[in-house]
C-alpha positions, 0 to 999 in steps of 0.5 A: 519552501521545504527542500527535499532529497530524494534517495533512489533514482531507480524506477519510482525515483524520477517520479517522485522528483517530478511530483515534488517539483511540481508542488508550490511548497517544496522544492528537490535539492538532491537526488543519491544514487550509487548509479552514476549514469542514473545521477547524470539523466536527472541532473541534466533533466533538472540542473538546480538538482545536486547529485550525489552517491554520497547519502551522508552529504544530504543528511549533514546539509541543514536546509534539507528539512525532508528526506524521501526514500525509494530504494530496495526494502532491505535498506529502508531502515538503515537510511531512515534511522539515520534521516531521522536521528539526524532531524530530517522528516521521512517518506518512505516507499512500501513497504515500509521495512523487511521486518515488523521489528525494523518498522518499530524502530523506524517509528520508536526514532520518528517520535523521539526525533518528532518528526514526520514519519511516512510510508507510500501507499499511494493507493490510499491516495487515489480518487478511486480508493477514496470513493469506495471508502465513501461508499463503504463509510455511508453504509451503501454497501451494507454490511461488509461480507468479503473482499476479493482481489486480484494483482497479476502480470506477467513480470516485473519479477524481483531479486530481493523479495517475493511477490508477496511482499512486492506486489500485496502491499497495495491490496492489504493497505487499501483493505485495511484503510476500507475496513478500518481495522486489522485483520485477526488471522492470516494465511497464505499459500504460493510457489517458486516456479522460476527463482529458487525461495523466491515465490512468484504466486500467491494466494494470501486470506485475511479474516477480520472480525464479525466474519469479514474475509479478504483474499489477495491473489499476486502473481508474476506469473500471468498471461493477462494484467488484472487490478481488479477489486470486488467489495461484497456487501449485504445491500450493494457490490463495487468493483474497483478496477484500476486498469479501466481508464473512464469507469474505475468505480462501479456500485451494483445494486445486486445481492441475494436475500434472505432465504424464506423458510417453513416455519415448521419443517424448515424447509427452502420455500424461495430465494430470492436475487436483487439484480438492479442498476449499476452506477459508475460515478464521476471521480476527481481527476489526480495523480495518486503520487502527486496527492502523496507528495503534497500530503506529506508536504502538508503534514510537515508544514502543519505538524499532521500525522499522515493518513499512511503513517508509520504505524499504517506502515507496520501494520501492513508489514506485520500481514506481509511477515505473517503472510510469508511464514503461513506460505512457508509452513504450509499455509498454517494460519497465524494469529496475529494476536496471538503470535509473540514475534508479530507484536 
């Protein structure tokens, strides 16, 4: 039974301890908050559960094997550096850290500690996100030509970071976990329009070897919600949207084909559009957060490295930092390969 603390009993606190709960290997122990009325709900929801606003207390009791870590970004270091050093495995929600050098630590002190180090993107983690890797792995869609996606709303807005680094994470961690590689070049624009250096809209390009783009859109700032993914292939199209409830998946089988040309002038003879059937397939039925859970549960008691690792966390971390400069400058594109302080 692997006994886990939970630090963080804001928003997605309470949902992890319940999914925890609910796995037959593990079991909550603790929850840490510094919000005493917060403690007070889930230790009367779960009366086995120590509250505490102490994180010391849960890192000096050696039955705690895990420690799972929901609070604001700016704190993620500092409480899994000392989780870590102190022999506890780690899970922590996107993003990983504030900095592509913090995530470093955080990985450099899990493998001197060898422990588990894991960060929450639970899109990974979603049936959805899994079939669309299938489809894309099993050569369906043909070549990958671009990704489009678009996450908006109207609010939550934050106090700490942008909507960058708020909301991005899951459209860059399930490009990357499809495309299984890391882009070559970032660049983003956006604006402040209802916090002073805090942008609530932005517009972020990707580009990937083999001239694959992705573009993010990411706002606070709109009158409609929208989760929506389109993948663009050379033989099929799927459009991932989380917002639907029966069909999140659909394949089309549609494109263009190539342009017929004459031979001697080079002139357009016809082009041709291929506009067939549209599939939505069945998908499993989980709770991404619950799949989550029970992965970095497995991962410990199996000695696994997680799907969403710490070196997954970093490479998200280095698109969000990058991001954030290119916006701030203008849009300049930066070269992640090319640019010392991304490394």
């Amino acid at each position: 039974m692997i006994q886990v603390a939970v630090i963080g009993a804001g928003y997605w606190g309470p949902n992890l301890i319940r999914n925890f709960n609910q796995i037959p290997d593990a079991r909550v122990a603790y929850v840490c908050d510094l919000d005493a009325s917060k403690l007070t709900t889930l230790a009367a929801q779960y009366p086995t559960l120590v509250a505490t606003s102490d994180y010391v207390r849960i890192l000096d009791d050696s039955q705690v094997d895990a420690v799972v870590i929901a609070t604001p970004v700016s704190t993620h270091r500092a409480l899994a550096l000392d989780a870590l050093r102190a022999g506890k495995h780690v899970l922590v929600e996107k993003p990983l850290a504030a900095t592509a050098q913090a995530a470093r630590e955080m990985n450099a002190a899990a493998r001197a500690a060898q422990r588990v180090l894991m960060v929450g993107h639970t899109f990974i983690y979603n049936p959805a996100v899994v079939k669309v890797k299938e489809y894309i792995e099993r050569g369906a869609l043909g070549e990958i030509y671009y990704i489009d996606s678009a996450r908006v709303n109207l609010g939550l807005h934050q106090f700490d970071i942008n909507v960058i680094w708020d909301l991005a994470p899951h459209d860059i961690s399930m490009i990357l976990y499809w495309l299984g590689r890391r882009p070559l070049r970032v660049s983003a624009r956006g604006n402040s329009y209802t916090q002073t250096d805090i942008e609530d809209v932005a517009f972020i390009t990707l580009e990937f070897a083999d001239k694959i783009m992705a573009h993010i859109h990411v706002s606070w700032m709109s009158p409609a919600k929208l989760r929506r993914t389109t993948i663009v292939g050379s033989k099929q199209m799927a459009v991932y949207d989380d917002l639907e409830v029966a069909e999140k998946v659909k394949l089309y089988d549609m494109g263009v084909e190539q342009l017929a040309l004459n031979a001697d002038t080079r002139a357009e003879l016809r082009r041709t559009y291929r506009v067939g059937d549209v599939i939505s397939p069945r998908l499993d039925v989980a709770e991404p957060l619950r799949v989550e859970c029970k992965h970095f549960i497995d991962c410990i008691v199996e000695g696994k490295t997680p799907l969403t690792d710490g070196d997954a966390g970093l490479a998200v971390v280095r698109i969000l930092e990058a991001a954030t400069r290119s916006l701030r400058e203008g849009g300049r594109t930066i070269e992640l390969e090319k640019d010392s302080a991304l490394l």
